[in-house]
C-alpha positions in Angstrom: -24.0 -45.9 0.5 -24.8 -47.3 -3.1 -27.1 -50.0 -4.4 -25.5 -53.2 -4.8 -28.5 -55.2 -5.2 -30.2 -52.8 -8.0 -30.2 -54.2 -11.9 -29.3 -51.3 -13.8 -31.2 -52.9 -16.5 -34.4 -52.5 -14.3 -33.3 -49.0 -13.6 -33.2 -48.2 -17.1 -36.6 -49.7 -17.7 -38.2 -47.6 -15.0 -37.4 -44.4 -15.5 -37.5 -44.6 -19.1 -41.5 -45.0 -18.4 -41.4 -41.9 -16.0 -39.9 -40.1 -18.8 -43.4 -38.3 -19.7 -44.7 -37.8 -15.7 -41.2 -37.2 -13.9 -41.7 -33.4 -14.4 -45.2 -33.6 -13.2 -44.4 -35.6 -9.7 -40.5 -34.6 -9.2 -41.4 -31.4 -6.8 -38.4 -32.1 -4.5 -36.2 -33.0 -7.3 -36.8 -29.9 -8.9 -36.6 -27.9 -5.5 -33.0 -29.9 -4.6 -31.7 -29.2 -8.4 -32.4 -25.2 -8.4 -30.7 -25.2 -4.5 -27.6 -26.8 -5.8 -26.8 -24.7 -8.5 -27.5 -21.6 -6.2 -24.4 -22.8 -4.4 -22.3 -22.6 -7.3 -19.8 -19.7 -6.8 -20.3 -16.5 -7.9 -17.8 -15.3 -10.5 -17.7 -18.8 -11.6 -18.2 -19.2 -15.7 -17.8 -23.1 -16.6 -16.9 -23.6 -20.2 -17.6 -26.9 -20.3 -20.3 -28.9 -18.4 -21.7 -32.6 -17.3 -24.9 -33.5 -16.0 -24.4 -37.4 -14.5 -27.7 -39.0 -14.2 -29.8 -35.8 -16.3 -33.1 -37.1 -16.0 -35.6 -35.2 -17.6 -33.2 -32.4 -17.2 -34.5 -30.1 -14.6 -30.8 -29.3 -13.5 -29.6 -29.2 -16.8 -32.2 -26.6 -17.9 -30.9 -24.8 -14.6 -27.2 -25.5 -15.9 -28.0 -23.9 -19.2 -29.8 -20.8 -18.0 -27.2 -19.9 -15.2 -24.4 -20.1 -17.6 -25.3 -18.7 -21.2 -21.8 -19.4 -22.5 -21.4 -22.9 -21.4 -21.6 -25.8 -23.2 -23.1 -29.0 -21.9 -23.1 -32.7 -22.1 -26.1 -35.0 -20.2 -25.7 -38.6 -19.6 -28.3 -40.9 -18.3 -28.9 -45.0 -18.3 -32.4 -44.0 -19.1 -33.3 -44.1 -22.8 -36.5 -42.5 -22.5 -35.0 -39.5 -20.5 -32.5 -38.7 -23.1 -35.1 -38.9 -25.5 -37.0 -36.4 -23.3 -33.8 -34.1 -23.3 -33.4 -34.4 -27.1 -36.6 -33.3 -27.9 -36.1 -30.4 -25.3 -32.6 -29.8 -26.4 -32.4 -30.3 -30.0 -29.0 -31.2 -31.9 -26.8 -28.4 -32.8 -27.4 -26.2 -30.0 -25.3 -26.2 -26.7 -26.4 -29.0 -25.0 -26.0 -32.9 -26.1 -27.6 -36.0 -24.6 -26.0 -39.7 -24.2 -27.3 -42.7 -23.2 -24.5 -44.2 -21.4 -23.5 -45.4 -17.6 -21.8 -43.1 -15.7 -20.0 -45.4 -13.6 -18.1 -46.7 -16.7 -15.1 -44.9 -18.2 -16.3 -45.6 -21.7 -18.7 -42.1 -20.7 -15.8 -40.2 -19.2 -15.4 -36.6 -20.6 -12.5 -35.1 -20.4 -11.4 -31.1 -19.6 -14.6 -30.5 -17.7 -15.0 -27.6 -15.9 -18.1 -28.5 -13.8 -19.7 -32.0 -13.1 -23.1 -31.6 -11.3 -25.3 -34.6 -10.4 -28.4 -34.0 -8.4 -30.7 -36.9 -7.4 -28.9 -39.5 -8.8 -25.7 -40.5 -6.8 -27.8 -42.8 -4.5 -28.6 -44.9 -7.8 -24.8 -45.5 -8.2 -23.2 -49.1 -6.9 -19.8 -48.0 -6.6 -20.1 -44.2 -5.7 -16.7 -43.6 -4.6 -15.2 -45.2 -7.8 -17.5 -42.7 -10.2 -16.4 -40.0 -8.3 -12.9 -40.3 -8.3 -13.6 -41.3 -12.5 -15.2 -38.2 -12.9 -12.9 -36.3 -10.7 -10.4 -36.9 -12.9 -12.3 -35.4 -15.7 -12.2 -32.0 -13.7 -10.0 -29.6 -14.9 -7.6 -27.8 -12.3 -9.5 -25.9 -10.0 -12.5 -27.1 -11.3 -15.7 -27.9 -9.2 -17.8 -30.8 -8.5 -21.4 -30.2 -7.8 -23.4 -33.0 -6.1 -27.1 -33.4 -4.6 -28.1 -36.5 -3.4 -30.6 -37.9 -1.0 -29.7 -38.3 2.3 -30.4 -40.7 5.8 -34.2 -39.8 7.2 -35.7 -39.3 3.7 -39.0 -40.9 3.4 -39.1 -41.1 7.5 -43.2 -41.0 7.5 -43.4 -43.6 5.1 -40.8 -45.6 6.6 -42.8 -45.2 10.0 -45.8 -46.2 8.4 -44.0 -49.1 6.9 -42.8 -50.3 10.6 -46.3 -49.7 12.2 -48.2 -51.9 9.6 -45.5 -54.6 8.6 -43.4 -54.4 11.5 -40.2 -54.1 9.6 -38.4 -50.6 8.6 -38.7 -49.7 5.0 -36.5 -51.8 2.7 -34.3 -49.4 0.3 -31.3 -47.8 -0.7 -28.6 -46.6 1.8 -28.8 -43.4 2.1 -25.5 -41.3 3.5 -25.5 -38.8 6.2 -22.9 -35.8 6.3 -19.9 -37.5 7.8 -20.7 -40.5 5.1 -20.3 -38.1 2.2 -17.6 -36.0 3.1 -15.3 -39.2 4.2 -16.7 -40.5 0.1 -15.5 -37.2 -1.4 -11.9 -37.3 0.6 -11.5 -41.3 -0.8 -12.3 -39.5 -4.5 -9.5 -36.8 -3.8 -11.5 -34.4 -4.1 -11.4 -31.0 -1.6 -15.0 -30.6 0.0 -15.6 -26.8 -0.2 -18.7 -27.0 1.0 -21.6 -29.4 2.6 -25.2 -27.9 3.6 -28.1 -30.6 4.3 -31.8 -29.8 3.1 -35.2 -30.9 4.1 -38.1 -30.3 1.8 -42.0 -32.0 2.3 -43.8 -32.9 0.0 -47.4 -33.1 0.9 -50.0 -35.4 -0.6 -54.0 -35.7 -0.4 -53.7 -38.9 1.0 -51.1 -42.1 1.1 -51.9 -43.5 -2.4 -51.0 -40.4 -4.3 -48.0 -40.3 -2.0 -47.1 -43.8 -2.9 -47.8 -42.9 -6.6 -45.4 -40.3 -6.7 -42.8 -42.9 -6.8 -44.0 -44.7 -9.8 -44.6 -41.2 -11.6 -41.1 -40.4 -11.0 -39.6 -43.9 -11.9 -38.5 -44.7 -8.4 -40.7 -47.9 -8.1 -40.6 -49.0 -4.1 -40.0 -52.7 -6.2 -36.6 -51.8 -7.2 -35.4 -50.8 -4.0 -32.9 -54.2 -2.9 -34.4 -56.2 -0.8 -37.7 -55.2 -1.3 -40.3 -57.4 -3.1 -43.9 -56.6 -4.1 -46.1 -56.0 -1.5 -49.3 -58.1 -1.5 -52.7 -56.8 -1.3 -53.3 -57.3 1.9 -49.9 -55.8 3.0 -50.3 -53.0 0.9 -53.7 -52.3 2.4 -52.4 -52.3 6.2 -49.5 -49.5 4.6 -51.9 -47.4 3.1 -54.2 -47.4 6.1 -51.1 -46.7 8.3 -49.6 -43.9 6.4 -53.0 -42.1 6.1 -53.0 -42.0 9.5 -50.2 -39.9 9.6 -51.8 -36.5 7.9 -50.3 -33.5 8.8 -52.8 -30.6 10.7 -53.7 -29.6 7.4 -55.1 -33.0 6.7 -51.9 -33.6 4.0 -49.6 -37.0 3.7 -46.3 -35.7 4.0 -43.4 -37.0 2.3 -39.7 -35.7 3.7 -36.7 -35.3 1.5 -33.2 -35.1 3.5 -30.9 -33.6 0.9 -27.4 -33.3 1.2 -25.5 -30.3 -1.1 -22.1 -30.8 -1.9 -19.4 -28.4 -3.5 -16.2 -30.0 -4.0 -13.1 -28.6 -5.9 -10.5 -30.2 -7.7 -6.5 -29.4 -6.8 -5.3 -26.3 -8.8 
């Protein structure tokens, strides 16, 4: 899992842009953010709160609402995102917004009572290592709430991909259940719980499909190993992935999400 090959710099650039259409195109995201924090214990009240990778802050927004009391910090590389949150969010209410790398100490918070992260720990290049960082931020008995994509997302497109280039879809690598349960155990962290997810998204036809990733900041160019497709190439992907339309005559686009609820030692 992880993506070695990604400039965070790049990263950075590209969502920033999405910051004004993320909301607009991030269905799934949206969908996967609300299921995580619906598996968040009842009786639970978090006094303290981080949101690693926030986005636009669709699970913030669902942070803030499920827990009136709690007080919340979101931290994203993207500068356009937390601008997007700020403006949301202003100062001097209960949520704050950082532009900072989670995967460096130098954001660490300390005495938190939830982290949640939904949609963004397949970005991360040394996922195990953030973890067990951020792990130690958790109070005793604290929780750790994570969403992230897993194996078989994007499976038509990747299908398509093979069929027209004759190559599988270059991208990040994506874990499946045993994968994330053996990362949370190397974090020493207690999984409490591990539920997968599978949402489509359907499209009118293979271009908006294809768009969606450059509305949401997930350009198919950042992806390692993946350069820009040619004209030509792009052509025979198109043609190939319309010609996978669902009965009602959609493009479908497959999420495989993985929920994870993890608890730190009492």
């Amino acid at each position: 899992m992880g993506a070695p090959l990604i400039d965070k710099r790049t990263l950075a650039r590209n969502f920033s842009g999405a910051a004004g259409s993320y909301d607009r195109w991030a269905t799934a995201q949206g969908q996967i953010a609300r299921s995580l924090i619906l598996r968040l214990p009842s009786g639970f009240e978090p006094g303290s709160i981080v949101d690693l990778g926030c986005g636009t802050g669709l699970l913030s927004g669902a942070l803030l609402a499920r827990f009136p009391r709690s007080s919340l910090t979101g931290i994203d590389l993207a500068e356009g995102m937390v601008a997007h949150c700020r403006e949301r969010w202003p100062k001097g209410g209960r949520a704050r917004f950082v532009v900072a790398d989670a995967e460096q100490a130098g954001s660490l918070l300390r005495e938190v009572d939830l982290v949640a992260s939904s949609c963004a720990l397949q970005w991360f290049i040394e996922p195990v290592a953030t973890l067990a960082l951020w792990a130690g931020a958790l109070r005793p008995g604290g929780f750790l709430a994570v969403a992230t994509l897993g194996s078989g997302s994007f499976a038509e497109l990747d299908a398509a991909h093979r069929e027209a280039l004759g190559a599988p879809l270059p991208g990040l690598r994506l874990p499946d259940a045993p994968a994330l349960e053996a990362l949370v155990r190397e974090a020493g962290l207690r999984a409490a719980s591990l539920e997968p997810e599978c949402i489509t998204i359907r499209h009118a036809d293979a271009r908006a499909a294809l768009r969606s990733f450059h509305q949401t900041g997930a350009l198919l160019s950042s992806f390692p190993g993946r350069a820009p497709l040619g004209l030509s190439d792009m052509r025979r992907l198109i043609a190939a992935y319309d010609r996978l339309r669902d009965e009602s005559g959609a493009v479908p686009m497959t999420y495989r999400s993985l929920r994870l609820l993890a608890q730190a030692r009492p």
